[in-house]
C-alpha positions in Angstrom: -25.3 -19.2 7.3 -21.9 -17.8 6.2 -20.1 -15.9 8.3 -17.5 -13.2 7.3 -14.3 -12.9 8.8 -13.5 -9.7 10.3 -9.8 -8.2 9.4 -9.2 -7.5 13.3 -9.4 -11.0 14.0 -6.2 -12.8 12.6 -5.7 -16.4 12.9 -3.4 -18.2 15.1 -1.1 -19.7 12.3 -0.3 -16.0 11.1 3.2 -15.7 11.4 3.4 -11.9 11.1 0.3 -11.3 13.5 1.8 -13.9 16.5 5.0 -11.2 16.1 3.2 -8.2 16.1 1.2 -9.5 19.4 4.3 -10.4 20.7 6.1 -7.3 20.3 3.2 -5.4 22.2 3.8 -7.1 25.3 7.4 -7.9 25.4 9.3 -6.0 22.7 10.1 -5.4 19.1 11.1 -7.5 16.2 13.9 -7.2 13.8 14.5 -6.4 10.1 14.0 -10.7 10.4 10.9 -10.9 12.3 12.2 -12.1 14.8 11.7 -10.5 18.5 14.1 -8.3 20.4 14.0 -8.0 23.5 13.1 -4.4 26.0 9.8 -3.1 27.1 9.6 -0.7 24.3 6.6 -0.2 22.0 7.2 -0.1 18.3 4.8 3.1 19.0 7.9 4.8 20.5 9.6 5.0 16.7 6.4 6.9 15.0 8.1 9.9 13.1 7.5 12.9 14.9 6.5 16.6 12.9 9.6 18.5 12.9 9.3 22.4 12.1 12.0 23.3 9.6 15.1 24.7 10.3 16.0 28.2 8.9 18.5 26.2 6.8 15.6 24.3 5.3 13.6 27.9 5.1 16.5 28.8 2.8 15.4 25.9 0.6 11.6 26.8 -0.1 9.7 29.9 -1.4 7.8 32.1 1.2 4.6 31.0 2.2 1.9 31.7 -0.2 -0.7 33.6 1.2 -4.1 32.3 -0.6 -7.4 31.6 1.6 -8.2 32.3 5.1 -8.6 29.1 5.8 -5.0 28.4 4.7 -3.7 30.2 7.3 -0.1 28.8 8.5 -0.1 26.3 6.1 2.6 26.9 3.3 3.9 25.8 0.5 6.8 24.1 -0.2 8.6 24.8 -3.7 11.8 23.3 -3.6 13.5 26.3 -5.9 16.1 24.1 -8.0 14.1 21.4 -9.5 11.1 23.7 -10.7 10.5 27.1 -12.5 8.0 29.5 -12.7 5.1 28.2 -14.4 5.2 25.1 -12.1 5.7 27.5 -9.1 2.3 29.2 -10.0 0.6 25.5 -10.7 1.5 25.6 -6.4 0.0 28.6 -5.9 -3.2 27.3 -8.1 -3.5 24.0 -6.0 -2.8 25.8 -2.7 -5.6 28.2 -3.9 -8.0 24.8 -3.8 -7.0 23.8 -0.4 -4.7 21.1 -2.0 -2.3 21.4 1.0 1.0 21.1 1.5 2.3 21.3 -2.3 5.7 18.7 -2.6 7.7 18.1 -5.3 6.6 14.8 -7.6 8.1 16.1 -10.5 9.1 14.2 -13.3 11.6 15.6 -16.3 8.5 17.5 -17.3 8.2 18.9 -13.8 4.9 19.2 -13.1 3.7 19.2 -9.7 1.3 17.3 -7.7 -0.4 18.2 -4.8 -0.4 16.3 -1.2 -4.2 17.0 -0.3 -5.7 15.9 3.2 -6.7 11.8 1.8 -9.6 11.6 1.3 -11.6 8.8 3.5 -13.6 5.8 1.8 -17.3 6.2 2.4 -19.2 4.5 5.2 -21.0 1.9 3.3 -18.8 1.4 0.6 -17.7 -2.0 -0.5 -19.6 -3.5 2.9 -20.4 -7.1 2.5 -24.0 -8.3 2.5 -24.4 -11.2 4.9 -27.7 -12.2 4.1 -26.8 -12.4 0.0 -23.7 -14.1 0.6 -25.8 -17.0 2.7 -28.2 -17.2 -0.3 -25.0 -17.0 -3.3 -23.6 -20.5 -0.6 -27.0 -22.5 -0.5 -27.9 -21.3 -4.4 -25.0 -23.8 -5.6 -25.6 -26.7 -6.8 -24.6 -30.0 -4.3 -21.2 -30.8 -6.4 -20.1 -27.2 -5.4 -21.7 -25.9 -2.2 -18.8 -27.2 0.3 -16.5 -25.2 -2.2 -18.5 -21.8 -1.5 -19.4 -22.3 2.1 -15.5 -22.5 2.6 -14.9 -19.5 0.5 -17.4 -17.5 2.1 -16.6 -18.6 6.2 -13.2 -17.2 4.7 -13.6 -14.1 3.4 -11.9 -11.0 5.1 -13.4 -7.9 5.0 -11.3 -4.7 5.9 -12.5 -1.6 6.9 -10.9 1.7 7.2 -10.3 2.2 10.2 -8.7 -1.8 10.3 -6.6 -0.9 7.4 -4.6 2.3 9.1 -4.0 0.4 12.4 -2.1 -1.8 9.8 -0.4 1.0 8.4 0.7 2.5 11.2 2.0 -1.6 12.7 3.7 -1.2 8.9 5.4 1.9 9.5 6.6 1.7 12.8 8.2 -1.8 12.1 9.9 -0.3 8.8 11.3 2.6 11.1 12.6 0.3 13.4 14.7 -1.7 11.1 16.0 1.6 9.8 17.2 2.6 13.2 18.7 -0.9 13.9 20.7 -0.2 10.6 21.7 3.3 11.3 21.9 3.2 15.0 19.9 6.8 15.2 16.7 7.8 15.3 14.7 7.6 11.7 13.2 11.1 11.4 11.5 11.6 7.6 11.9 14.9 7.7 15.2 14.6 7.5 15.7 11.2 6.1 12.7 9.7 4.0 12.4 10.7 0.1 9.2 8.9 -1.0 8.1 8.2 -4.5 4.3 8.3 -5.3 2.4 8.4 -8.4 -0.8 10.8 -8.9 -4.4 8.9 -8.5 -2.6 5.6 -7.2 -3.3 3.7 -4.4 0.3 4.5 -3.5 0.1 8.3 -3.0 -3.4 7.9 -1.1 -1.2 5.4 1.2 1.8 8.1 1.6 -1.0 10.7 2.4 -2.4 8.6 4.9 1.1 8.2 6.6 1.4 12.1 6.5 -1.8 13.2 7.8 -2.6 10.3 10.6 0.6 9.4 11.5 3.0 12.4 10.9 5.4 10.8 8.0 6.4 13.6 6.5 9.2 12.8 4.5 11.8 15.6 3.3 11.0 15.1 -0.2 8.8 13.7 -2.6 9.1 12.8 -6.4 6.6 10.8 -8.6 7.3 7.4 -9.1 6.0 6.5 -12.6 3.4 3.9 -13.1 5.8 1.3 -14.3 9.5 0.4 -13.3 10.0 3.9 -11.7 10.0 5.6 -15.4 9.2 8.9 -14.3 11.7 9.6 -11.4 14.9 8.0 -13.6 13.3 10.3 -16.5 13.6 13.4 -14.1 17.0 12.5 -12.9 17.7 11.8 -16.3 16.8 15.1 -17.2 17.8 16.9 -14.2 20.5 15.4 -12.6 23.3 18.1 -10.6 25.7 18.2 -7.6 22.7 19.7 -5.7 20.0 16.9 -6.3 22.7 14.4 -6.1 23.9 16.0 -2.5 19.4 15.7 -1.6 19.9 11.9 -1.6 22.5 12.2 0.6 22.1 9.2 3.6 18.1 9.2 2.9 16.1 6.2 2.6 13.7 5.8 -0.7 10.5 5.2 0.6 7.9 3.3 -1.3 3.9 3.0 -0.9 1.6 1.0 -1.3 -1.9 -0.8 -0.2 -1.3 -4.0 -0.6 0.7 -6.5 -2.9 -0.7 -9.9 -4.4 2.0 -11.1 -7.1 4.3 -8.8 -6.3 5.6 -8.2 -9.3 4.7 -4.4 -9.7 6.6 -3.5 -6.5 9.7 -5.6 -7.2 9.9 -3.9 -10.8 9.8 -0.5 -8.9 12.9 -1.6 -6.6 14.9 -2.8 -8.9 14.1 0.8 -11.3 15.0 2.6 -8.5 18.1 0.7 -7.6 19.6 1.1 -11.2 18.6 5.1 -11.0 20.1 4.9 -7.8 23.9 3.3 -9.2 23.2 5.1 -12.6 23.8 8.4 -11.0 26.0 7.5 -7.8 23.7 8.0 -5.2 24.6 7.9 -1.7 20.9 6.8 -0.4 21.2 4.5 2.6 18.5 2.0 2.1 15.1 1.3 0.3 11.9 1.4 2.5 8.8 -1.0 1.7 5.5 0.2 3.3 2.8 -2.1 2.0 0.3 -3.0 5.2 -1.2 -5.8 3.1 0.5 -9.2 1.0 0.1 -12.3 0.2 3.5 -15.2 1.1 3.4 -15.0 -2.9 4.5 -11.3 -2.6 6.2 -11.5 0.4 8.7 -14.1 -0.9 9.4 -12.0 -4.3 10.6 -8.9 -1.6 12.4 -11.2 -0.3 14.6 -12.5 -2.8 14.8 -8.9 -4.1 16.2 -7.9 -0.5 18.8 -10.7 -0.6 20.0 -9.9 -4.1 20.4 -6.1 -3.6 23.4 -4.1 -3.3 21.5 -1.9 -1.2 19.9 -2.3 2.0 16.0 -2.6 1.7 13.4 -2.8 4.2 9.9 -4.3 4.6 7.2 -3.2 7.1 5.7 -6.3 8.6 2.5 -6.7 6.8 -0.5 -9.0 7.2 -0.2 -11.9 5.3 -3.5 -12.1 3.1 -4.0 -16.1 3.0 -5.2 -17.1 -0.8 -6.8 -19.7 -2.5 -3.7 -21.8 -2.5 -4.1 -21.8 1.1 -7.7 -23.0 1.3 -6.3 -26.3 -1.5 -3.9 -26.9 0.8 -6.1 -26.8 4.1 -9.4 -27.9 2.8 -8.3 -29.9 -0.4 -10.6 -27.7 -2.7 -8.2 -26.5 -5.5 -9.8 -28.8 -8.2 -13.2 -28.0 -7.5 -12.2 -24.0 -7.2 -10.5 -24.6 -10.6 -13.4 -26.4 -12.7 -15.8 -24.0 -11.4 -14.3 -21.2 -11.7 -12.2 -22.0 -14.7 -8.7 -20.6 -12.8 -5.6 -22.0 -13.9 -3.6 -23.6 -11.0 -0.9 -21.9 -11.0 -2.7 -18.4 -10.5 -4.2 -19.8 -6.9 -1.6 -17.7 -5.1 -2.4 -14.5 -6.6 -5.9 -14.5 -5.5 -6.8 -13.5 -1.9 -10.3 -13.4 -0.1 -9.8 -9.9 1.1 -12.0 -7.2 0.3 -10.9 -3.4 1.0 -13.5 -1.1 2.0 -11.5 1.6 0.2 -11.4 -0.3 -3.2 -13.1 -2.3 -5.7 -12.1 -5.8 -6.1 -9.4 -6.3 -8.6 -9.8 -9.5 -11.1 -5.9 -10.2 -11.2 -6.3 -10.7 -7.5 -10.4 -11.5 -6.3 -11.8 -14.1 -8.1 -13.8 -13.0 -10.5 -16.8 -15.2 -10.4 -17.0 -13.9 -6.9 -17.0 -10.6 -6.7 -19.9 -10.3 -9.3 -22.0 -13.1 -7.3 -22.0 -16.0 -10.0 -23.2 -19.0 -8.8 -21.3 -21.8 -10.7 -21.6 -25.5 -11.1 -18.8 -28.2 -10.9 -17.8 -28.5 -15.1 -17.5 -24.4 -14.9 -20.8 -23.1 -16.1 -23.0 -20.3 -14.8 -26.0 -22.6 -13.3 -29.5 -20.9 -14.4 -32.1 -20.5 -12.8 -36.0 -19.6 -14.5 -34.1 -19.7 -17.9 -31.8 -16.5 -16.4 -28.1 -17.0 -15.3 -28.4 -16.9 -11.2 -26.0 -14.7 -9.8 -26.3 -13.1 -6.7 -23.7 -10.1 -5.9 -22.5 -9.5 -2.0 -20.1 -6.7 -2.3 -20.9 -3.2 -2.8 -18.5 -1.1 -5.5 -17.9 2.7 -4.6 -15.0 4.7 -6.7 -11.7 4.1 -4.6 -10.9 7.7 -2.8 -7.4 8.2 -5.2 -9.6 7.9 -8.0 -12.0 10.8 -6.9 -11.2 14.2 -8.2 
């Protein structure tokens, strides 16, 4: 019978997991991995809620008084960069318990709300031991040691799994910060984050804020490619006061995990020529991505080594793909002719499945997550007269998708 990993258990050739034990008992780890020594927890650099300052006060409109149940919660409309109609788009999302309202404006600035994130559901996207035993012993001989490996390999991650990693992700990124900076890294004072509406990314930044008190000092939308909306709304609304807003902040980006790491990379370097475009004096660029592949990992890298500016990278876990299961078990051939996968895109596909998302065909296998049971020369083996495939994984809406 197959047996599915669990993401709490990490193997002993993880790199990133031996440092993170590490650190626990004998100290952190640097912007290198590599471990410093002193007793203290990364747990002692979690930001910390910070009331505002009446010089902050002086920034934002009064509270908006709306529900009962909103009671002590305000709203936060930074004056400058939006106008009146935008200002009562707060008021109409405060209304609806969309709480606290922050700026991701583009150059049309509209304004998204921050609400409280909203969990996966219990049973959604569980794995079905007993159909994944029956999808392994369904295949024919010439590919059953191909599935029995793939299946005794596959990670599932649940929720709760998945914000113990963010939370390992943020405190690392905050400590490379403060190694930089020699001072404490306090977002309120010193994160802007970019997000993007219904992305993965601004569920991520939500779940930073509301479990583990990131609240950054401001935040702008991102754009869904190469950071096009925030360089269109400095574009657009560039001045000596937004310019002064940057001042010795770090640009913080989000988001749940990274397989090619090609999206992520395009943001950077967006952000990096918005950031020289218009002579900002930001002090670093933060990556806060609990989950990668090596594949992903690398491209940060090279982007890190390359850039004029400082950036960071929370450690993640390093999601192992099929590249590593050729190289440890020897079964890329068989994995391409039966699934018809190109070689080369072996390190883009990982054996993770989120409980919060719906596995994604540029990085899950395909074949898999619909259950087909495949013979060696690539086709769908049949079974009765009827194509046999036998589907494990249950598909639920992911949460930044639900309105």
């Amino acid at each position: 019978m197959a047996a599915i990993r669990d993401s709490r258990i990490s193997s002993n050739d993880d790199l990133w997991d031996l440092a993170e034990e590490t650190s626990r008992n004998s100290g952190s780890s640097d912007s290198e991995g590599r471990l410093l020594s002193g007793s203290q927890d990364l747990s002692d650099y979690a930001p910390k809620r910070r009331s505002p300052s009446s010089e902050d006060r002086s920034l934002y409109e009064k509270p908006t008084p709306s529900r009962s149940s909103l009671a002590g919660r305000s709203v936060q409309i930074l004056r400058p960069d939006i106008g009146k109609e935008a200002s009562r788009t707060a008021e109409a999302a405060a209304a609806r318990e969309e709480f606290p309202v922050v700026i991701c404006s583009g150059g049309d600035a509209h304004v998204h709300a921050f609400r409280a994130p909203k969990a996966p559901m219990l049973n959604a996207n569980s794995l079905k031991e007993s159909e994944l035993s029956r999808w392994v012993i369904s295949h024919p001989e010439s590919t059953r040691k191909a599935a029995r490996i793939i299946a005794s390999h596959l990670t599932f991650v649940r929720h709760s799994d998945f914000l113990t990693r963010l939370n390992v992700t943020l405190n690392h990124l905050n400590r490379q910060i403060e190694l930089k900076t020699g001072r404490p890294f306090e977002p309120s004072q010193n994160a802007v984050v970019l997000v993007e509406g219904h992305k993965s990314n601004k569920w991520v930044a939500e779940l930073a804020r509301e479990n583990f008190k990131f609240n950054a000092a401001r935040y702008y939308r991102l754009g869904e490619k190469d950071a096009r909306s925030f360089q269109e709304y400095l574009d657009a609304n560039m001045s000596e006061h937004i310019r002064a807003s940057f001042d010795g902040k770090s640009i913080i980006l989000f988001d749940d995990g990274s397989y090619s790491g090609a999206q992520i990379c395009q943001h950077i370097q967006a952000v990096i020529e918005a950031v020289r475009k218009h002579h900002l004096n930001i002090s670093s660029i933060g990556v806060v991505i609990p989950y990668m592949t090596q594949h992903a990992f690398d491209a940060l890298q090279r982007i890190k080594q390359q850039s004029p500016i400082p950036v960071f990278i929370g450690m993640p876990h390093i999601m192992h793909t099929l590249t590593h299961l050729n190289e440890k078990f020897g079964i890329g051939q068989a994995l391409s002719r039966m699934w018809r996968i190109p070689a080369e895109n072996l390190a883009n596909l990982c054996l993770f499945v989120f409980q919060h998302k719906i596995p994604n065909y540029q990085s899950f296998p395909e074949p898999l997550a619909r259950g087909k049971v495949c013979g060696y020369d690539g086709s769908h083996v049949q079974k009765r007269g009827r194509f046999l495939s036998i589907p494990f994984i249950d598909e639920a809406e992911p949460p930044y998708k639900q309105h």
